[in-house]
N, C-alpha and C positions, 0 to 999 in steps of 0.2 A: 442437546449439543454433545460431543464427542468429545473426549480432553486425549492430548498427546502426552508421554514426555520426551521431553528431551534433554540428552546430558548433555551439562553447559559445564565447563571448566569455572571452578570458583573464581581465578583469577582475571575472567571477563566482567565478570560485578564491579572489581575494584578500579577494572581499568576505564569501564564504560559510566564507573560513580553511580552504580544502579543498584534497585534491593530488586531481590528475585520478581518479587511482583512487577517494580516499575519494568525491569528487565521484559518479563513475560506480554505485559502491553505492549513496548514498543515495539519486539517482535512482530506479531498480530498485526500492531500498523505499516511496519515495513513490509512485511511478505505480501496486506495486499496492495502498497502502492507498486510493490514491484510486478503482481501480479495485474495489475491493472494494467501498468504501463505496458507490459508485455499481449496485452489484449487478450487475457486468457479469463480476464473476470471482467466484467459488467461494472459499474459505479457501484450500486446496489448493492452487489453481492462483496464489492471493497470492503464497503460502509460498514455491513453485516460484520464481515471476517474480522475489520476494527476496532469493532464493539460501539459502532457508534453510528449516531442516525444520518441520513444523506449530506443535510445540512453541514451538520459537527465536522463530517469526514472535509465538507469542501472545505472547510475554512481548515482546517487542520495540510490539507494540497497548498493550501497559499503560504499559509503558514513556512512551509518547508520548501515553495516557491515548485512547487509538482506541478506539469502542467495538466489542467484539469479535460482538454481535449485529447485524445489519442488519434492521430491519425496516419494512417499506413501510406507509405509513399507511395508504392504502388498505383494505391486507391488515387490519390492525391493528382499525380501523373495526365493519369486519367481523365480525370473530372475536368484539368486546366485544359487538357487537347479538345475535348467537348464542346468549352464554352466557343 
């Protein structure tokens, strides 16, 4: 696995009530719920980037109330003119 850094302003720790570490987790889980939601990752590959296994990841989705389906309107459009 690959490590980044990144410079974080001290003053985000005290605002966000977080120790570097918790800080650097939730990171990891935000970027890939947001990566998720933006359709650029796979569930899989969310879970992976969260540190955590498919399962862990969904209930962690509920948890924060994410919705677990991604679907492109587009696509969506579509599919209803079909039926």
């Amino acid at each position: 696995m690959t490590s980044v850094e990144i410079p974080v302003p001290e003053s985000l720790f005290a605002a966000l009530r977080k120790a570097p570490h918790e800080f650097a987790r939730e990171m990891r889980i935000a970027a890939s719920i947001h990566w998720y939601q933006q359709g650029a990752i796979s569930m899989e590959r969310a879970a992976e980037t969260a540190g955590m296994s498919r399962p862990e990841y969904l209930v962690e989705l509920a948890r924060r109330r994410v919705d677990v389906f991604v679907v492109d309107e587009v696509d969506l459009a579509r599919e209803l003119h079909r039926a």
